[in-house]
C-alpha positions as CSV (number, residue, x, y, z in Angstrom):
1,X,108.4,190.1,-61.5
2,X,105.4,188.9,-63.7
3,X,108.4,186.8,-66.1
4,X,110.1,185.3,-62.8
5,X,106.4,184.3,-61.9
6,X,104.9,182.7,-65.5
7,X,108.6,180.9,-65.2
8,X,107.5,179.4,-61.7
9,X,104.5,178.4,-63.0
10,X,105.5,176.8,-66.2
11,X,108.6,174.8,-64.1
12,X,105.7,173.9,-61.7
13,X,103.7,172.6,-64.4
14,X,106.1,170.7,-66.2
15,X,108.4,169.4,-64.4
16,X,106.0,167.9,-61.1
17,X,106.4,164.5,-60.0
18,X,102.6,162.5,-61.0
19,X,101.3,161.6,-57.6
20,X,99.7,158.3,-58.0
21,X,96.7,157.2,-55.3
22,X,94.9,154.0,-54.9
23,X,95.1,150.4,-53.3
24,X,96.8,150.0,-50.8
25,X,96.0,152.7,-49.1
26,X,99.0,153.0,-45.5
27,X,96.2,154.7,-43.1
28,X,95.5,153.3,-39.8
29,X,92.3,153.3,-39.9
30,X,91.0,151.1,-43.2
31,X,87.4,149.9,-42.6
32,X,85.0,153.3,-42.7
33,X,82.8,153.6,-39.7
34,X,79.3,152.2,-40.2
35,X,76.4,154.8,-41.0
36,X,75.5,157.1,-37.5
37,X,78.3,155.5,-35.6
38,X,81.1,156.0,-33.9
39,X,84.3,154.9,-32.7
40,X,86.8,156.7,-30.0
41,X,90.3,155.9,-29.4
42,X,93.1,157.3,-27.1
43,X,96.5,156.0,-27.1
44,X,100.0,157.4,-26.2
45,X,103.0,155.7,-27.1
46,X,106.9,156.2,-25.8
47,X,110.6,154.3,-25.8
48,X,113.7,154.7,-24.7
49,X,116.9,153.4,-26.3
50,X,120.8,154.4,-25.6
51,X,119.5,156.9,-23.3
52,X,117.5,158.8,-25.6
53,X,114.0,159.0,-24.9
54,X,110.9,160.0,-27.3
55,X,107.3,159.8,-27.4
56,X,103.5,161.3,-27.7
57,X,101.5,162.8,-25.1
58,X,98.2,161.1,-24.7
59,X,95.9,161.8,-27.4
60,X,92.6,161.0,-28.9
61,X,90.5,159.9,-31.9
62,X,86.9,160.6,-32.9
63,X,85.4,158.9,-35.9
64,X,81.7,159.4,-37.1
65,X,79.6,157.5,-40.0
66,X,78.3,160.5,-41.9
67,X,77.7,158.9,-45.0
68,X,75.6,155.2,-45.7
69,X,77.2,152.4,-47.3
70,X,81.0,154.0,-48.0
71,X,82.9,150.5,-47.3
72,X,80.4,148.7,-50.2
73,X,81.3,151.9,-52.6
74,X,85.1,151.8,-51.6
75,X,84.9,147.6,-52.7
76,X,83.7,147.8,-55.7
């Protein structure tokens, strides 16, 4: 087993895909929240089309400034 494992490893290793992160970043929420603030969302969303129908139940979003100054760190 330990051969069929180092093999796994060394495939894992060598042949990954780089993952490359930066600008722009696809979020739906870009600006940070300001420092001790927050912001609170709910939303649903649903269509229909050719008689097939699909959607989200009614959810919510909590966002909190934790940190000082994170959108002047993210812009420089």
């Amino acid at each position: 087993m330990k051969p069929v494992l180092c093999f796994i490893c060394w495939c894992s290793l060598f042949f990954s895909i780089p993952a490359f992160a930066g600008p722009p970043y696809d979020t739906d929420d870009p600006e940070p929240v300001d420092f001790h603030h927050r912001e609170f969302y709910c939303s649903s969303i649903g269509s229909e089309r050719e008689g097939t129908s699909m959607g989200t139940a009614p959810h919510a979003e909590v966002n909190y400034g934790v940190l000082p100054d994170v959108g002047s760190r993210i812009e420089n």
